[in-house]
Backbone as numpy.savetxt, mean C-alpha at the origin, in Angstrom:
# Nx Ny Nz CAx CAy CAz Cx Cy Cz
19.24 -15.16 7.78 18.31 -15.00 8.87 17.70 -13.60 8.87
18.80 -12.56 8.56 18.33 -11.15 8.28 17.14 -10.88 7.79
17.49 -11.72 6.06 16.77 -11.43 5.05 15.34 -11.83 5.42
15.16 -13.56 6.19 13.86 -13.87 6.52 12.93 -12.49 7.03
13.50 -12.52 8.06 13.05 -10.97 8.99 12.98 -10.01 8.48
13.18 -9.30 7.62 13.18 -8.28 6.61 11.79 -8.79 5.95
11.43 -9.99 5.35 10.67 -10.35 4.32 9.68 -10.34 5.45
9.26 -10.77 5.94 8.16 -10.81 7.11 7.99 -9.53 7.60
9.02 -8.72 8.05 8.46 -6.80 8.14 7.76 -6.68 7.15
8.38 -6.79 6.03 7.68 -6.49 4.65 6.33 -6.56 4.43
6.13 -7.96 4.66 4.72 -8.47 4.49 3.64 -8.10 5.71
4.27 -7.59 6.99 3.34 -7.46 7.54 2.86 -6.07 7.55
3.66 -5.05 6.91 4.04 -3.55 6.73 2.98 -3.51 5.45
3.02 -4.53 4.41 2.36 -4.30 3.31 0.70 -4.68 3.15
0.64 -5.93 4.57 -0.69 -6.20 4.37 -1.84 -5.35 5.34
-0.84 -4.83 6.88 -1.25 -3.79 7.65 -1.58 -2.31 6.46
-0.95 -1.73 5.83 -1.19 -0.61 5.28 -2.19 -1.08 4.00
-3.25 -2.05 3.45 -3.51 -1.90 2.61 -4.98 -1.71 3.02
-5.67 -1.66 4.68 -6.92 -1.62 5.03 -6.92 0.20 5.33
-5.54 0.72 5.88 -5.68 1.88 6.33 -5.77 2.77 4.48
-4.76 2.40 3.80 -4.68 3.47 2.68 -6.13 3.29 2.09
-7.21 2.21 2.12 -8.15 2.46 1.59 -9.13 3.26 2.25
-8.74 3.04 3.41 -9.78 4.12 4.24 -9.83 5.46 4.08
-7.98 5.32 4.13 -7.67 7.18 4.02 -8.13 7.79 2.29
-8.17 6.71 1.08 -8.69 7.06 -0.01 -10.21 7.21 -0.27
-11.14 6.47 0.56 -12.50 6.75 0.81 -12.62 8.15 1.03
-11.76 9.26 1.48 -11.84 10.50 1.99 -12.14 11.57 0.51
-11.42 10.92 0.08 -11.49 11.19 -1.52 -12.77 11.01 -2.52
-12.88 12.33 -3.37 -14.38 12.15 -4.30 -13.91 11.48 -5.53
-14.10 10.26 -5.76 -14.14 9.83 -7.39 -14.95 10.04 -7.63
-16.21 10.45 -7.51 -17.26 10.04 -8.48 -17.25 11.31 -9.58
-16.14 12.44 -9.67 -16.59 13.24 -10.24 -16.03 13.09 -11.94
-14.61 11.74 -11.22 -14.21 10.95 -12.52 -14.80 10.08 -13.73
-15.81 9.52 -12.39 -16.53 8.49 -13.53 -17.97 8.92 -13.78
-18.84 8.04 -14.04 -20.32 8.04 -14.66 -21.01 7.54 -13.54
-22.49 8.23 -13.53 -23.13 7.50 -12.64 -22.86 6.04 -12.43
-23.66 5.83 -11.26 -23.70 3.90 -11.07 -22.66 3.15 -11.48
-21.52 4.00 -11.03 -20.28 3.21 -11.42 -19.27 3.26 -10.00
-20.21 2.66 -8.81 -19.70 2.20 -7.82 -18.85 1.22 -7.81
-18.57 0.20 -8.57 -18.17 -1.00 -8.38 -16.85 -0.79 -9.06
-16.64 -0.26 -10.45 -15.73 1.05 -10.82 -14.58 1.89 -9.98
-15.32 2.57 -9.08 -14.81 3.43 -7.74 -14.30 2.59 -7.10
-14.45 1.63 -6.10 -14.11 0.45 -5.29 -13.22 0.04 -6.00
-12.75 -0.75 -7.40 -11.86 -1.40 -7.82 -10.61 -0.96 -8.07
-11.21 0.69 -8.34 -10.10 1.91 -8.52 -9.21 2.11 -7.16
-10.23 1.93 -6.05 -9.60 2.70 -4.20 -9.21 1.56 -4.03
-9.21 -0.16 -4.85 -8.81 -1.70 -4.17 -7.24 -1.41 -4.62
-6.72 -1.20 -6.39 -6.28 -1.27 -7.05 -4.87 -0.39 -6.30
-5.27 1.32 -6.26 -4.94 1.97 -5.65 -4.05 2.16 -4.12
-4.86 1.08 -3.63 -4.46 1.18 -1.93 -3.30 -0.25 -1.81
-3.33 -0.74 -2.91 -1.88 -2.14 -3.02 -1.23 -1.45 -3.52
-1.22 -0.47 -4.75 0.16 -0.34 -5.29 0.47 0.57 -4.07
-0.18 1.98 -3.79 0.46 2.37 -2.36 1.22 1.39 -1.42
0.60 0.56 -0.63 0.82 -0.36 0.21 2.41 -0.74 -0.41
2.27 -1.27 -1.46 3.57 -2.17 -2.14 4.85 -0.98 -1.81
3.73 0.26 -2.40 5.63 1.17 -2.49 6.16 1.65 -1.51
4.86 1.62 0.07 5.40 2.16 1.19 6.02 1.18 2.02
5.78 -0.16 1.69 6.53 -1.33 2.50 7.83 -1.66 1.52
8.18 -1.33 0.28 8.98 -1.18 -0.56 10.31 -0.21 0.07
9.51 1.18 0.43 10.61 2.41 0.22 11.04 1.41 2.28
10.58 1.30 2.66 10.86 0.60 3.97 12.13 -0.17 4.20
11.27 -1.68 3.09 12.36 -2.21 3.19 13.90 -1.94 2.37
13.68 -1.24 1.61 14.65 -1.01 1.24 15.57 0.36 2.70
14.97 0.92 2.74 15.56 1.76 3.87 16.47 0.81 4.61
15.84 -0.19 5.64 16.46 -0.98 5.94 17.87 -1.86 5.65
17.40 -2.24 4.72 18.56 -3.10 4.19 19.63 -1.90 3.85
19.25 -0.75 3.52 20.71 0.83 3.58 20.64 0.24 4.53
20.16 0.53 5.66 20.83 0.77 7.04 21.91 -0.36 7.84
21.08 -1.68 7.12 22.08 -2.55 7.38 23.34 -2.88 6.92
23.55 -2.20 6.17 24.88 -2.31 5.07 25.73 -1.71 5.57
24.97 -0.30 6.19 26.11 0.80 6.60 26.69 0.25 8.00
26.28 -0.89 8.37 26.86 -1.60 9.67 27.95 -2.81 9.47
């Protein structure tokens, strides 16, 4: 029953943080990485970018958790 509940934090921890980390990466200049007119480039880079974030901050989470539950 734990585990359900754990997996559902997870998912809602991972799909909530993947609109904010792209926002907060918009703050950021790529373009000085790539070539002109390579918007679509940039975007796939800040899409790509803002899941693996997302993944490792609902990751380091749940795992926190499940420590914490152990130590009980």
């Amino acid at each position: 029953m734990f585990e359900k509940l754990l997996f559902m934090g997870y998912l809602l921890i991972f799909l909530g943080l993947i609109p904010i980390i792209y926002r907060a990466l918009m703050a950021l200049d790529f373009s000085q990485l790539f070539q002109r007119n390579s918007q679509w480039q940039i975007k796939f880079l800040m899409g790509i970018l803002s899941i693996v974030l997302a993944f490792l901050a609902a990751f380091a989470v749940l795992t926190t958790m499940e420590y914490i539950r152990s130590l009980f």
